[in-house]
C-alpha positions as CSV (number, residue, x, y, z in Angstrom):
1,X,8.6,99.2,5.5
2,X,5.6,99.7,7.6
3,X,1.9,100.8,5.7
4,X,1.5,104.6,7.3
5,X,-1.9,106.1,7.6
6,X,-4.2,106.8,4.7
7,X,-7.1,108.9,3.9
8,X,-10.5,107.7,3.4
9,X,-10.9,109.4,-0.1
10,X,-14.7,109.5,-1.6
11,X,-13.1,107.1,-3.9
12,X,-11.4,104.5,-2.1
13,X,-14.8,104.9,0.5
14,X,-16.6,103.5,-3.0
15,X,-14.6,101.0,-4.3
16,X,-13.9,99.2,-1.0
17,X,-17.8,99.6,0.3
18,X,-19.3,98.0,-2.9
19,X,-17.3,94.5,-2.7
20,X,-18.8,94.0,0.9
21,X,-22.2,94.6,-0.7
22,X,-22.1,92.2,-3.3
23,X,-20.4,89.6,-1.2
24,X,-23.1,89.5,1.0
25,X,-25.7,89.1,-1.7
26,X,-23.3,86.2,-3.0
27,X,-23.6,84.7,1.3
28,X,-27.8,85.5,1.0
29,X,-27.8,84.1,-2.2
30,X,-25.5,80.6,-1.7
31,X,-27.8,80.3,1.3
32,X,-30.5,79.9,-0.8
33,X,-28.9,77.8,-3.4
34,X,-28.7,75.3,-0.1
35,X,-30.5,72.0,-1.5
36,X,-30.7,72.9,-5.0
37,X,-27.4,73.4,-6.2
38,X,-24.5,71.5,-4.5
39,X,-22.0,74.4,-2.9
40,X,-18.9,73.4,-4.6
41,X,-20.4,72.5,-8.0
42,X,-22.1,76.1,-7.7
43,X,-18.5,77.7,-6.7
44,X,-17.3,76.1,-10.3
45,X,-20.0,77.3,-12.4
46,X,-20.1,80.6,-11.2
47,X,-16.3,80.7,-12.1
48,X,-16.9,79.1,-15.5
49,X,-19.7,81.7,-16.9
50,X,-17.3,84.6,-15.2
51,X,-14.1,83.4,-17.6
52,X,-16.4,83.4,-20.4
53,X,-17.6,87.2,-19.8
54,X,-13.9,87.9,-19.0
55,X,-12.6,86.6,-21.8
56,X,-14.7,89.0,-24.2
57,X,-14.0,91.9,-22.1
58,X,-10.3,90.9,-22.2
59,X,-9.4,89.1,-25.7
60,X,-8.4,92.6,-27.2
61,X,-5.8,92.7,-24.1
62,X,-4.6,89.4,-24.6
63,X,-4.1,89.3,-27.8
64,X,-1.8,87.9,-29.4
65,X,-2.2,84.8,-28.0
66,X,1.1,83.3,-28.2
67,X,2.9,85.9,-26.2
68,X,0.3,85.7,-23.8
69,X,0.7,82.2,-23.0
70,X,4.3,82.6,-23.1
71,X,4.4,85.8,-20.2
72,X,1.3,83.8,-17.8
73,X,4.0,80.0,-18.3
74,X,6.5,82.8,-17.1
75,X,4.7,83.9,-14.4
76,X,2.7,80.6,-13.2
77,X,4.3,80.6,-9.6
78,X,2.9,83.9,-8.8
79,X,0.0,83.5,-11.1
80,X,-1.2,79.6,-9.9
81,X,-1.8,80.7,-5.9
82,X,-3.3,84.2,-7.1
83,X,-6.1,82.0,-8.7
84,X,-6.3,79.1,-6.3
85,X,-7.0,81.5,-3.0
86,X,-9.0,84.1,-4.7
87,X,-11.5,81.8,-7.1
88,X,-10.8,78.1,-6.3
89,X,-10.2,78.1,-2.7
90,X,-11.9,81.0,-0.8
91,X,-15.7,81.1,-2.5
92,X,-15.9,76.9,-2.3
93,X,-14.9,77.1,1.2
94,X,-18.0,80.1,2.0
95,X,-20.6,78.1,-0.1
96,X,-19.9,74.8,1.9
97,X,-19.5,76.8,4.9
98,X,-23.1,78.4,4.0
99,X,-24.5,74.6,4.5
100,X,-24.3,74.7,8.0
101,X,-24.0,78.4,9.3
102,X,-26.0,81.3,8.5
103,X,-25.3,84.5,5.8
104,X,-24.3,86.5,9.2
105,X,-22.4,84.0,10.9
106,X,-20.2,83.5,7.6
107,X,-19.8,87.1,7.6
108,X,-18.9,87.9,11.0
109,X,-16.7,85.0,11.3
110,X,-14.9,86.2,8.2
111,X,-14.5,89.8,9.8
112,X,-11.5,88.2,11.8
113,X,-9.9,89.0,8.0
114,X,-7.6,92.0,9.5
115,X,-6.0,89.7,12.3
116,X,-5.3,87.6,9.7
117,X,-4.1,90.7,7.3
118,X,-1.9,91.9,9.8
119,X,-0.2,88.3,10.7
120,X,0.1,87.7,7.1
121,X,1.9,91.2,6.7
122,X,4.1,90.7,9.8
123,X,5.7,87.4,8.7
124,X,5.8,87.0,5.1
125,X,5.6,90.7,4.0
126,X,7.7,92.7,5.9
127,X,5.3,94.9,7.2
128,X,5.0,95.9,10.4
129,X,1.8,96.8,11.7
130,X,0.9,100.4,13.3
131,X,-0.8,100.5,17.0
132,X,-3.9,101.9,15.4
133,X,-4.1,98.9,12.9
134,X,-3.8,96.4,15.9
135,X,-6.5,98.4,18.0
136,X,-8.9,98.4,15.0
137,X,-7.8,94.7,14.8
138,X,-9.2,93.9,18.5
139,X,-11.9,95.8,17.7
140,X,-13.5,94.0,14.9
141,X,-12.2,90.4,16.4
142,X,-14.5,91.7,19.5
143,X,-17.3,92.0,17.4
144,X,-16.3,88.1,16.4
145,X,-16.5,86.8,19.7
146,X,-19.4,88.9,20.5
147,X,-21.5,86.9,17.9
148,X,-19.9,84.0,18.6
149,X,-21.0,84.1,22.1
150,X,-24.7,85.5,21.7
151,X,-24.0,88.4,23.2
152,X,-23.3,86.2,26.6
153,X,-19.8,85.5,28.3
154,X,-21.5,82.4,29.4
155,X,-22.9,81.6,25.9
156,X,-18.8,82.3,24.3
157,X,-17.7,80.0,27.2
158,X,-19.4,77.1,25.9
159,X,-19.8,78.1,22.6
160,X,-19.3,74.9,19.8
161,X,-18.1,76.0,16.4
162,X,-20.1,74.2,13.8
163,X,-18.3,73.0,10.5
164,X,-19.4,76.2,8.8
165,X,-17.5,78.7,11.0
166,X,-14.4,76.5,10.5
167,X,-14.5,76.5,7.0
168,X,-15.0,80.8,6.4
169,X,-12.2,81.2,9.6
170,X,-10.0,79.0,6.9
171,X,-11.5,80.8,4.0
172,X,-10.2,84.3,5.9
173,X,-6.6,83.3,6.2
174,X,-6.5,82.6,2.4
175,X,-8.0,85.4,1.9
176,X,-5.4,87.5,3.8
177,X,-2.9,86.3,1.7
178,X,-4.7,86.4,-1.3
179,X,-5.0,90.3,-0.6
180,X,-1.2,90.8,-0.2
181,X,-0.1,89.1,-3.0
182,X,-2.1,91.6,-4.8
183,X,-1.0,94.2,-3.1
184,X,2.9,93.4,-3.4
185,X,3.5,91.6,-6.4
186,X,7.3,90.3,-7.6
187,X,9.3,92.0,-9.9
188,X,7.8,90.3,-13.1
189,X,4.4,92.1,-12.3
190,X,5.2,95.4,-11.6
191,X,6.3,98.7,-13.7
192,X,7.6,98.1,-17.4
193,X,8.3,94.0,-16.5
194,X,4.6,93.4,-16.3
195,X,2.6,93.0,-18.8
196,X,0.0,95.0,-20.5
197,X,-2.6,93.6,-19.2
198,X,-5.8,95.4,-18.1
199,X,-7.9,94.5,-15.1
200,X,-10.4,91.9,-17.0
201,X,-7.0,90.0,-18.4
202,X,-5.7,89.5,-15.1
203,X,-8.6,88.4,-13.4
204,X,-9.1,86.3,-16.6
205,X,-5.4,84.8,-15.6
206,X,-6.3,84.4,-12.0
207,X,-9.7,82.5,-12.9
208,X,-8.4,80.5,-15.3
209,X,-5.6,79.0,-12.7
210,X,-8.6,79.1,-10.4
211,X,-10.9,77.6,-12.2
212,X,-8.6,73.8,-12.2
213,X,-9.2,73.5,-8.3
214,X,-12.4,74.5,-8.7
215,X,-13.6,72.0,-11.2
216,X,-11.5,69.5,-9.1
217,X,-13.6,70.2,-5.9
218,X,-17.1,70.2,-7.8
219,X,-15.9,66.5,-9.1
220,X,-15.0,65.1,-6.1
221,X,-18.5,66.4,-5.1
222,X,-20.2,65.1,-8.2
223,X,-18.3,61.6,-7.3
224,X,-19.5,61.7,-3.5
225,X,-22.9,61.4,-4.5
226,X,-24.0,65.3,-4.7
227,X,-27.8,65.9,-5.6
228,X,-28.4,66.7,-9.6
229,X,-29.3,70.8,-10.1
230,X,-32.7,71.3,-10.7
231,X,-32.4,74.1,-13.1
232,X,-35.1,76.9,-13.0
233,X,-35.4,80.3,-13.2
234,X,-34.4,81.2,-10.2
235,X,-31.6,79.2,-10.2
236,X,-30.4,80.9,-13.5
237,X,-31.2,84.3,-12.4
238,X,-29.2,83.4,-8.9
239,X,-26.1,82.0,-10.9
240,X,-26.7,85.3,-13.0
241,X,-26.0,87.8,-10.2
242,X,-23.3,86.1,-9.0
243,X,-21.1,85.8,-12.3
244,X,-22.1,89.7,-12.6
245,X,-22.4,91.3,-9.0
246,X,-19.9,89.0,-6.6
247,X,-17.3,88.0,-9.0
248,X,-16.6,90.4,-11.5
249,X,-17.4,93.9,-10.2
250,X,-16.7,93.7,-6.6
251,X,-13.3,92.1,-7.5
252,X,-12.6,94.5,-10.2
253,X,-13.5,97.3,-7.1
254,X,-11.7,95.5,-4.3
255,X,-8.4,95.5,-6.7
256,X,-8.7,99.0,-7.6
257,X,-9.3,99.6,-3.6
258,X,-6.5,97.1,-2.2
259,X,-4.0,99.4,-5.0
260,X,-5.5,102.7,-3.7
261,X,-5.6,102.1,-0.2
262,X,-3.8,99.0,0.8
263,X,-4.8,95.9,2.0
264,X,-4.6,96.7,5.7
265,X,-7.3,99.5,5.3
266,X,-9.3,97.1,2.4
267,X,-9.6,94.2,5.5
268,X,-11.8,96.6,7.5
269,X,-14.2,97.8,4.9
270,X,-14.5,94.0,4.0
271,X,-15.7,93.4,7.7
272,X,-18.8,96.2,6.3
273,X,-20.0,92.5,4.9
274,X,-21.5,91.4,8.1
275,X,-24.3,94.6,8.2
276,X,-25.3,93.8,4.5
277,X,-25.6,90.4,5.2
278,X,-27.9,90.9,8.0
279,X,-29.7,93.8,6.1
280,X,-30.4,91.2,3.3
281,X,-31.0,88.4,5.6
282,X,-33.9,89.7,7.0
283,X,-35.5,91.1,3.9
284,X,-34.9,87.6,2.2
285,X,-34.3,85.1,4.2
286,X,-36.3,86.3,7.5
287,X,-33.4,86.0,9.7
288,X,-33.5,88.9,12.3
289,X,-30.4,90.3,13.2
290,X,-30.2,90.4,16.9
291,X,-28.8,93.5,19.6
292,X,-25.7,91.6,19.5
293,X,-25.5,92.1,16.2
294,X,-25.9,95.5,16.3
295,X,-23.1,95.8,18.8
296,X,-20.9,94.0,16.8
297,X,-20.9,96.1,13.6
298,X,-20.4,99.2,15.8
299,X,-17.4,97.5,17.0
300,X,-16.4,97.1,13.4
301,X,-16.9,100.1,12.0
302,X,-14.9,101.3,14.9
303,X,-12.1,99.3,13.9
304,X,-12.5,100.6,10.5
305,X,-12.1,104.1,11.9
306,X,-9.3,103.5,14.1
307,X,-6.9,101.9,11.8
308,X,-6.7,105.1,9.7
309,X,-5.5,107.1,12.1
310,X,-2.1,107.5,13.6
């Protein structure tokens, strides 16, 4: 059955503008973490101090223990690529993509997310999508090509991706699919089958299942010959914000918002990433957002727009 149109609610405007926020601190930041902690090895820590908070927020939830082992062992196939898209895959992929791009490159690359939404929906989902869902679509993937191409048809023609934009375009259509499972869940996680979990437990779950690929990728790093971290201040109080800010606020918002609003609708407000990206760029990174830029968050808050309507 197709998604119809939704209103933008004060609320749902809140909890799906916040996660775009955050996530762009967490591009600004792992731009700065370049050359002092290695991306994947940051991906697995960040991970690692966010079970640990989780898991005091959530013990009272998951207790007792044994029957909460028993219903996540029953649940693993759903459970396992929950975690591995949303913690292990998706954040290691935008930190080594952060090596080689820039904070608003990442983002606006990763604004392609509702093309990739709407596929996702249309073949594994059932769900058709809505002509005002496909123009907002074009309109945000214009604002892609717009960056991609400096503002110049003759740039785009000859534009070269660099590793970075390959990585986030992957990053997106893992993302997409993390967003539907979310969003339509099997029968073992919804109404009286699913268990009484709150929202830490089950991001708790989802890290934990996460957090195996994630160590995996931050060895294989470690093995290749990744620098040592340096640890400082800075360093802590980085690794800080994004436990806190980036992992488990703006995913406790964006699953409140995807359940609220859908994930059709979340994928556009996600593409709001690209404008605090560039707003933080250039206050800390001194990376001036350029007219294309502008023009290409128009576009996307266009598409944003348009895919609420009929």
């Amino acid at each position: 059955m197709s998604q119809g149109p939704l209103s933008l609610t004060p609320r749902v405007v809140v909890l799906l503008t916040l996660p775009p926020l955050l996530w762009a601190g967490n591009a600004v930041v792992g731009r700065l973490m370049v050359g002092q902690v290695p991306p994947l090895t940051l991906n697995f820590l960040r991970w690692l101090f966010a079970a640990l908070i989780l898991l005091v927020i959530a013990q009272a939830s998951l207790r007792p223990w044994r029957r909460s082992v028993q219903q996540v062992r029953q649940r693993w196939r759903y459970l396992l690529p929950l975690g591995l898209l949303g913690v292990g895959l998706y954040n290691a992929l935008q930190y080594a993509a952060l090596v080689t791009s820039t904070p608003i490159n990442v983002t606006l690359v990763a604004a392609s997310t509702p093309v990739w939404m709407l596929a996702v929906g249309a073949l594994f989902f059932d769900e058709r999508p809505r002509r005002a869902q496909l123009l907002g679509a074009a309109l945000g993937l214009t604002g892609v090509v717009l960056v991609l191409g400096r503002g110049s048809w003759q740039t785009l023609a000859q534009v070269q991706f660099v590793v970075g934009d390959l990585l986030i375009l992957f990053a997106a259509m893992g993302w997409a699919f993390y967003s539907w499972l979310l969003a339509k869940p099997p029968p073992s996680m919804r109404g009286e089958d699913r268990p009484a979990w709150d929202w830490a437990s089950f991001l708790f779950v989802q890290t934990v299942f996460g957090l195996g690929a994630a160590a995996l990728f931050a060895g294989g790093e470690q093995a290749l010959g990744a620098s040592a971290i340096q640890w400082s201040w800075g360093i802590a109080a980085a690794l800080t914000f994004l436990v806190l800010g980036p992992s488990i606020l703006a995913y406790r918002c964006w699953g409140l918002g995807v359940a609220q609003g859908g994930p059709t609708l979340a994928a556009f407000f996600a593409n709001l990433t690209p404008l605090f990206a560039a707003l933080l760029s250039t206050a800390l990174l001194g990376e001036t957002p350029q007219p294309f830029h502008a023009a290409a968050f128009v576009l996307i808050v266009a598409g944003i727009v348009v895919s609420t309507r009929n």
